[in-house]
N, C-alpha and C positions, 0 to 999 in steps of 0.2 A: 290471556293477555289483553292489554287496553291500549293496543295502540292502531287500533282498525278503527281511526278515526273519520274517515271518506266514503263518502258512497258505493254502493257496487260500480267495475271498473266499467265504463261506456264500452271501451274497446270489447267487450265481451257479450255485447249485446247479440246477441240471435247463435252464440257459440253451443251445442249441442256439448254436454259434459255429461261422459256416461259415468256409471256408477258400477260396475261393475268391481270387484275384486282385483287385488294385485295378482296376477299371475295365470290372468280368464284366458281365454285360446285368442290368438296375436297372428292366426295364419297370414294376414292381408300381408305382411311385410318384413315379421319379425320386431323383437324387440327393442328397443330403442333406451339412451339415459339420458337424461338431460341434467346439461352441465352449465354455472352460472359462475364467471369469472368476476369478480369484487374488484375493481381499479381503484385508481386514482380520480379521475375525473371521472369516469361510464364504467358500465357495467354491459358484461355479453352474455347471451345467451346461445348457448349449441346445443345440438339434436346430432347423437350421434348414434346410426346404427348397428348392433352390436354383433349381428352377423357379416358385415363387411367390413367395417370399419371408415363407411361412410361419414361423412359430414353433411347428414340432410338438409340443414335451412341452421343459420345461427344469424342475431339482429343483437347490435349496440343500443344504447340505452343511454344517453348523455344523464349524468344526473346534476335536476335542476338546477341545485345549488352550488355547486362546485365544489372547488375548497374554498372553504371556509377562513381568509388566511388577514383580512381587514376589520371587518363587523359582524355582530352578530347579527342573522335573519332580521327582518322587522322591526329590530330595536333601536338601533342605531349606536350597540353598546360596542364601543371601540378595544381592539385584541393588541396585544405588547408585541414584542416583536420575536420571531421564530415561533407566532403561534400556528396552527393550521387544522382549525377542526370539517367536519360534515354534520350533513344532517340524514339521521336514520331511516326517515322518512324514503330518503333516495331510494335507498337501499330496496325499500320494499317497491316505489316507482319500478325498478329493475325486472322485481319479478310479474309485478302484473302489468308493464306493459311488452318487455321482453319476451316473455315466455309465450302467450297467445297470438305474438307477432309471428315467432319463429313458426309453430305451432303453422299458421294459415300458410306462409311464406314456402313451409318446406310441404305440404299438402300432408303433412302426416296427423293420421288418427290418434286423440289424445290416450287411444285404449291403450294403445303400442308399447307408453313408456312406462318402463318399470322401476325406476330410480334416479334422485336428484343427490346430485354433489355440487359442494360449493366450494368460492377458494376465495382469499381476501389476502390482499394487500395488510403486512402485519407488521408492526404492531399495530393496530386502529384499536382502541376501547372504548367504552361508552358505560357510563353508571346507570343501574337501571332498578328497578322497582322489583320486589319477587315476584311478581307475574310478569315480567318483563319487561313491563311500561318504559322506555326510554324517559330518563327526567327530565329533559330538553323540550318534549310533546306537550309538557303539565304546563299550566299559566305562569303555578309557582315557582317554575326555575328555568324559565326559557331565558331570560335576563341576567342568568349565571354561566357566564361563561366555561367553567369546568361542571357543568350538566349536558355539555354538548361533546358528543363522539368528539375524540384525539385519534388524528391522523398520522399513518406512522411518520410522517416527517414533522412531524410535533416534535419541534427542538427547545420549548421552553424552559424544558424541564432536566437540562442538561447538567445545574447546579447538584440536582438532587445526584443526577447520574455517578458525578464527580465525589461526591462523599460516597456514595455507598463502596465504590472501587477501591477508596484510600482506608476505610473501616474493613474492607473484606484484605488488605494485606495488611494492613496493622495486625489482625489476629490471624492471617495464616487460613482464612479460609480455602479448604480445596475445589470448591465449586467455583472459586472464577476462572481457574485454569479451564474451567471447560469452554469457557467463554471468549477467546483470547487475550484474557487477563485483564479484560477493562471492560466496564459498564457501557450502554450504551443508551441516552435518552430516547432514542426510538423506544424502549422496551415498555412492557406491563409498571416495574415498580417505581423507578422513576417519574412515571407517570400519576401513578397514584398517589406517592408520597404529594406532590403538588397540589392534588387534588384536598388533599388533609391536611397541610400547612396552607393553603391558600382559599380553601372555602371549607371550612369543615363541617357549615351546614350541610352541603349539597356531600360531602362525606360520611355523615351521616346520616342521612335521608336516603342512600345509594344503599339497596340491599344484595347489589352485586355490581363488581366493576368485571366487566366481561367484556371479552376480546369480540370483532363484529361477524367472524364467522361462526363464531356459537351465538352470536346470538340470532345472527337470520334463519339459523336453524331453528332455536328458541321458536321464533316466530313460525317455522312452517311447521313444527311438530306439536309446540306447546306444553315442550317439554326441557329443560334444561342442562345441556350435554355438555362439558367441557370437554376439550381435542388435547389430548396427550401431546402432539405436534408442537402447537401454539404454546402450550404451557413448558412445555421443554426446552425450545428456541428464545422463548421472550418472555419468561415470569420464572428463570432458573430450576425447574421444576424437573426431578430424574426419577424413574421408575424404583431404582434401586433405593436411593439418597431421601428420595420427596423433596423438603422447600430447605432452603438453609436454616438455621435455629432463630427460633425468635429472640436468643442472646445476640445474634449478628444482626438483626434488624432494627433491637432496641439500643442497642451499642451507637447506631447510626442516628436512630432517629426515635427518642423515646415516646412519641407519643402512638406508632403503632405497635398495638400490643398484640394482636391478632392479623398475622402478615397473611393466613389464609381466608379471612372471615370473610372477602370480598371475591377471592379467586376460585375458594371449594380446594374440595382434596382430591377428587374421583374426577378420574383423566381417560378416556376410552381409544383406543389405537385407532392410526387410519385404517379406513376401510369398513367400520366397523357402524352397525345399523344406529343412527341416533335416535329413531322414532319412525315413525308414520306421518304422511302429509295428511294436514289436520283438515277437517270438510270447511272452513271458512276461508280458509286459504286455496283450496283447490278450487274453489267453487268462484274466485277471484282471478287465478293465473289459467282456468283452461284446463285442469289436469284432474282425474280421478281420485277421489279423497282415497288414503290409504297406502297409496306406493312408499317405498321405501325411501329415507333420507339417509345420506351420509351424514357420519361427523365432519364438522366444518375443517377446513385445508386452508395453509397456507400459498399464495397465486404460483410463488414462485417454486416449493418442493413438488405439486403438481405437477407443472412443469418435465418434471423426470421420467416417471413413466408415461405421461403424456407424449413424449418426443420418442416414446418407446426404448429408454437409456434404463438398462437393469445391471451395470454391473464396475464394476471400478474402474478406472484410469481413464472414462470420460467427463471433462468439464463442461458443464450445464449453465447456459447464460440464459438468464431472460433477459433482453433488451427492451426499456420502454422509456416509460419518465425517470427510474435509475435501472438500475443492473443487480439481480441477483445471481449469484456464484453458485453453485452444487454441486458438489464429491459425495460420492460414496464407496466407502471400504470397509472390510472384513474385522479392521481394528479400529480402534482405539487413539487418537496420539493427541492431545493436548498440547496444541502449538499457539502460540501469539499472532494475532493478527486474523484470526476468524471470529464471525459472531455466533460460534456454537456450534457444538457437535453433541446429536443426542444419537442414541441407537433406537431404531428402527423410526426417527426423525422422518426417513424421505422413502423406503425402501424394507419390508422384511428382513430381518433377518441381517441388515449392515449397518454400520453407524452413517449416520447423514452428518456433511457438514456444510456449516454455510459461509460465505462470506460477498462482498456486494461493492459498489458503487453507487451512492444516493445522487447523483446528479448527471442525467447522460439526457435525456430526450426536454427534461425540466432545463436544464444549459443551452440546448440548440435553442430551445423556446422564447430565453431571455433572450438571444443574441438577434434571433429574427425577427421577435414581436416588439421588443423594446429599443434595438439600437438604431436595426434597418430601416422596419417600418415604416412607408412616408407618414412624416408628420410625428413619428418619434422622437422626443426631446429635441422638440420644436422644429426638426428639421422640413424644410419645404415639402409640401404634399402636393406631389403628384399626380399622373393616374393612378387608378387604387390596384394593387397587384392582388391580386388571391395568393392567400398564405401559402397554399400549396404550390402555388407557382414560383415563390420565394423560395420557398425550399429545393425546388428541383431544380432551380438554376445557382444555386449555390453548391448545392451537390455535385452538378456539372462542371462548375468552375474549380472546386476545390479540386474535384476528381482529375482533373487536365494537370492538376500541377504534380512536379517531380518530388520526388521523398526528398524530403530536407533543404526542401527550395524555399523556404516559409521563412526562415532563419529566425522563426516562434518558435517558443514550447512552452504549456499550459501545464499549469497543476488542475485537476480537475474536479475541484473543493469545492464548488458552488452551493455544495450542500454539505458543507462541514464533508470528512471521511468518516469513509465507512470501516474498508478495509485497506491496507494493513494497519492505519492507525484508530480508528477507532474514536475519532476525536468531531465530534458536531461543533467545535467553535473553529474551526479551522475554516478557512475562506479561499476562495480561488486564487489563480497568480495567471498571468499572461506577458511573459520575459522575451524579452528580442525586439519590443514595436520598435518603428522608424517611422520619419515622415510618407515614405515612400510605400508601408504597410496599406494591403489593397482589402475589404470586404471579404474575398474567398479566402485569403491566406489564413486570415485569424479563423473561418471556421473552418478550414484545414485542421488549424493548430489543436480546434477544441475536440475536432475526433481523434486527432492523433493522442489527446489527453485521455481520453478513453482508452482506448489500444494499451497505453504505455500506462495506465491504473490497471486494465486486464491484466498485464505483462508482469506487473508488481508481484499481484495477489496467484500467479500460476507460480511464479518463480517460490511463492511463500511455500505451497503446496510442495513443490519439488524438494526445498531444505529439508522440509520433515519428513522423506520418506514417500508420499502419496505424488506416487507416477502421474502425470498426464501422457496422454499419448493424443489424444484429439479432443476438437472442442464444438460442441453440438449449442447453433444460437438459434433462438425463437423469441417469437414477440415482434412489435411495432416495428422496429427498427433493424429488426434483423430481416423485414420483408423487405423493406421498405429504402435500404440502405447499401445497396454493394462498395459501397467507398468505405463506409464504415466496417464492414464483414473483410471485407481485404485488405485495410490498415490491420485487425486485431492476429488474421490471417501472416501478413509480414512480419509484424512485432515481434508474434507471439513466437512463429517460427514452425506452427500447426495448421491441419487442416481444418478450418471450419466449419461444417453442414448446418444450412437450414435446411427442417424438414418441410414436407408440402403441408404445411398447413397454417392460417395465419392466425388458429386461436386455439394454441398448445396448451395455456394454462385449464381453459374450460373444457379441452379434451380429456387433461388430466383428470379434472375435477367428477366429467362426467363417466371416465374409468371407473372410480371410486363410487361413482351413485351406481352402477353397475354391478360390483363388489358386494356393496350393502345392500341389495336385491337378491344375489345369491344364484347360485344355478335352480332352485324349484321353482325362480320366478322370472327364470328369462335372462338374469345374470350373470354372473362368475366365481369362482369359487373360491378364488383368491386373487392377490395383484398380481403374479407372474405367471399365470395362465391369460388376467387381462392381458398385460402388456404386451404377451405372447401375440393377441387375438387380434388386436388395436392398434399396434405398432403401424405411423405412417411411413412412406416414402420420404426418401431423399431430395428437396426440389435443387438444394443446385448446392455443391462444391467447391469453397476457396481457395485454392491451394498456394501456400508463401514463394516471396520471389526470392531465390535468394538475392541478387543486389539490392531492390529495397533494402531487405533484411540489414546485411551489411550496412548500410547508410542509416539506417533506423539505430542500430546496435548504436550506433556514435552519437545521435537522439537522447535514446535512452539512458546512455552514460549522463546525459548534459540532467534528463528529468530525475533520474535517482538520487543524482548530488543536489538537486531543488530537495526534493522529498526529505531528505534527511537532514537538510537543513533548515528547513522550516518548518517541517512536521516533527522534530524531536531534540536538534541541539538548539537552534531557536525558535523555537515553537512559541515563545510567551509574544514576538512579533506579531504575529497573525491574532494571537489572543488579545493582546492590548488592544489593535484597531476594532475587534468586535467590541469589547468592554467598553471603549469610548462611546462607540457608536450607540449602546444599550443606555448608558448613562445618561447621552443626551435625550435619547427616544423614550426615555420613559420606563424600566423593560419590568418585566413580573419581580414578585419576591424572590430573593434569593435564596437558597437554603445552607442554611448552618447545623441544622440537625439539636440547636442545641434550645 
């Protein structure tokens, strides 16, 4: 690969990197996997040891550039609107500043570890070169906007979404039942289709559009692995099935004539060794060229047996910048309003399914950074608050006030839905203000919007069959949050467990780097022996009130008849005022397919 464009990393200066073999004698402390969590904004690094199930040393990682969601890098070339890419480059920032940080932080020996796992935030793609090269790195296409990684909240590309869904029930395809019946622009095709109708240089010149946890593997192995996960969740892709026909994708959109030639056909299961860490890369992050790499993960299926959850009728939240959903069961059932059910997706041996909310920690963000903030749309500035200060006393406030005292209720669209409708042009609502509406009440209102899209997508779960009995949250907000943990707690009508840990996904991930090590090398033999081994603690217990409940139930009555009138009998509302707004702003091509 040609994208070790920087110097040796400074931070690594006087770092002692033994050479030794995968699986050399580890008496000091046992062994150890390192686990790297893929965000939104940062990236995290854990040391997790595999004889206890310690959490030795784990360091974030801010990456530099953000999202990517106004201009490109250095150019000053301006993005349409719902775009939001990154730059690859972070990704790798992650691990060579991450990893040697954790690394010193936790005093552990680089010999110790025996395996890396990774997890990302999905759909994120990136077009790249076959030796890997990021197109975005090259001079020739940093000023091409789609040569730059797409972020999964890349919603530009929701036109294409929209035809593929209306062409897959025109002819009766059976694979979007697996999907809950509608496309979603987060995904692998939709996103490429864009990339082909709207630059098809940089379409051309891309010898692989690959998702970004294969490809930071790509980069530490030097090897090319595509994850069965990613590819089954978000590029329609099933073991049994393979890709839908290229009569369905040229029906939609005749200029892809080769709907695999970007994604590959060879899909390898979690857990499952993607390679060896490559000597240019170890010799960069701190760690012994040669240990074992997992196949790249999704942040949030992770998550599952991360939080040490192996078996059905528990509901799996990640809480962060949005929400992802996880079930797993022994069957099969193709319902509406999930984005995907594949088998052995999240767990051996059961089918995983998914379903989410795209706007939960991204929501609190806009309300506190953009509305409050002094000196926000113009308002007087004051002393400067620390953000975190803003939050905890919002939290405070909200948290003092009675269930249904707000006399608000919030749709919680701010990022288009995820689930149960499925629809990225959908936009928030915020119903009841008065003059007399105070600061806390409306971010009441907006977690209570959380809670009561939780409450949506379990109750979806229960129609068809798949029991909840509890609901296990991790992640940012599920530490960080007891107002938030005890609204979804009342709503929902269950109890909710965070476990003790506050970086479950990298736990998980580092599960799996574990896994792909093996028992001859310090590892595991399989995921339910890990999860056996690695299973954390309980840190604290929600348990619902019933009267909230009661009071919420008459809430939720007012949110469901929102929901379904403006997510489905009048839905073209909330549509028009985006279309306007797209029209005036400028927005990307549209796609017609034809």
């Amino acid at each position: 690969m040609s994208v070790h464009i920087r110097p040796p990393n400074p931070r690594l200066a006087g770092v002692s990197i033994p050479r030794e073999s995968a699986g050399a004698d580890r008496a000091d402390g046992g062994p150890v996997a390192v686990g790297v969590d893929f965000g939104t904004e940062s990236g995290r690094v854990l040391l997790l040891e595999l004889s206890s199930g310690r959490e030795l040393a784990s360091e974030e990682v801010r990456y530099p550039h953000g999202v990517i969601d106004e201009v490109l890098p250095d150019t000053g070339e301006a993005l349409g609107q719902d775009w939001a890419l990154q730059h690859p480059l972070d990704y790798v920032e992650v691990l060579e500043r991450g990893i040697p940080a954790a690394l010193a932080s936790g005093a552990v020996d680089p010999g110790r570890v025996v395996g890396i796992g990774v997890d990302f935030t999905s759909c994120t793609v990136l077009p790249a070169l076959a030796d890997g090269t990021p197109l975005c790195t090259l001079e020739r296409w940093r000023r091409h906007p789609h040569a730059w990684p797409k972020l999964w909240k890349h919603h530009a590309a929701q036109a294409y979404a929209d035809r593929l869904t209306a062409v897959a029930e025109e002819r009766g395809e059976a694979f979007l039942s697996r999907y809950g019946g509608r496309i979603s622009s987060e995904w692998y095709f939709p996103k490429l289709l864009q990339v082909l109708y709207e630059d098809r240089a940089v379409y051309d010149a891309a010898d692989a559009f690959v998702e970004a946890t294969d490809w930071i593997v790509w980069h530490c192995t030097g090897a090319e692995v595509r994850s069965a996960c990613a590819a089954g969740y978000k590029a329609f892709w099933s073991e049994r099935e393979g890709l839908p026909s290229t009569e369905y994708f040229q029906a939609a959109y005749p200029e892809l004539v080769a709907p695999a030639a970007k994604l590959g056909t060879r899909f390898v299961p979690l857990g499952a060794r993607a390679g060896r860490l490559r000597e240019e890369v170890a010799a960069r992050v701190g760690l012994p060229a040669g240990i074992a790499v997992a196949a790249g993960n999704v942040d949030s299926f992770v998550s599952v047996p991360g939080a040490g959850v192996e078996r059905p009728g528990v509901f799996v939240m990640v809480v962060g910048t949005s929400i992802c959903d996880m079930v797993v069961h022994p069957d099969e059932v193709r319902m509406p309003g999930i984005t995907g059910v594949v088998y052995e997706g999240i767990l051996p041996g059961l089918y995983g399914y998914e379903a989410g909310q795209p706007a939960v920690g991204d929501m609190f963000a806009w309300y506190v950074d953009r509305l409050l903030a002094p000196g926000a749309n113009g308002a007087a500035a004051g002393a400067p608050v620390a953000r975190t200060d803003r939050y905890s006393a919002l939290e405070a406030a909200a948290g003092a006030l009675a269930p249904g005292s707000t006399g608000l209720v919030a749709l919680d669209w701010w990022n288009g839905n995820r689930s149960i409708l499925a629809d990225a042009d959908l936009s928030g609502v915020l119903a009841g203000l008065t003059l007399s509406t105070r600061p806390e009440e409306v971010y009441r209102a907006l977690l209570e919007s959380v809670a009561f899209g939780t409450r949506r997508i379990v109750d979806n779960f229960e129609e068809h069959g798949l029991g909840i009995e509890r609901i296990v949250a991790c992640g940012g907000i599920a530490e960080k949050s007891p107002v938030m943990m005890q609204l979804i707690s009342d709503v929902t009508g269950r109890a909710v467990e965070v476990p003790a840990s506050p970086q479950i996904p990298a736990r998980g991930a580092a599960l799996f780097g574990a896994v792909a090590a093996g028992p001859e090398e310090g590892g595991f033999g399989g995921v339910g022996e890990a999860v056996a081994a690695l299973r954390p603690p309980v840190a604290r217990t929600y348990r619902p009130s019933r009267e909230a409940g009661a009071t919420y139930a008459e809430v939720y009555s007012v949110y469901r008849s929102l929901h379904d009138q403006l997510g489905r009998e009048k839905v073209e509302w909330l549509h028009a005022l985006k279309q306007i707004r797209r029209s005036v702003a400028g927005p990307s091509a549209p796609a017609s397919g034809g």
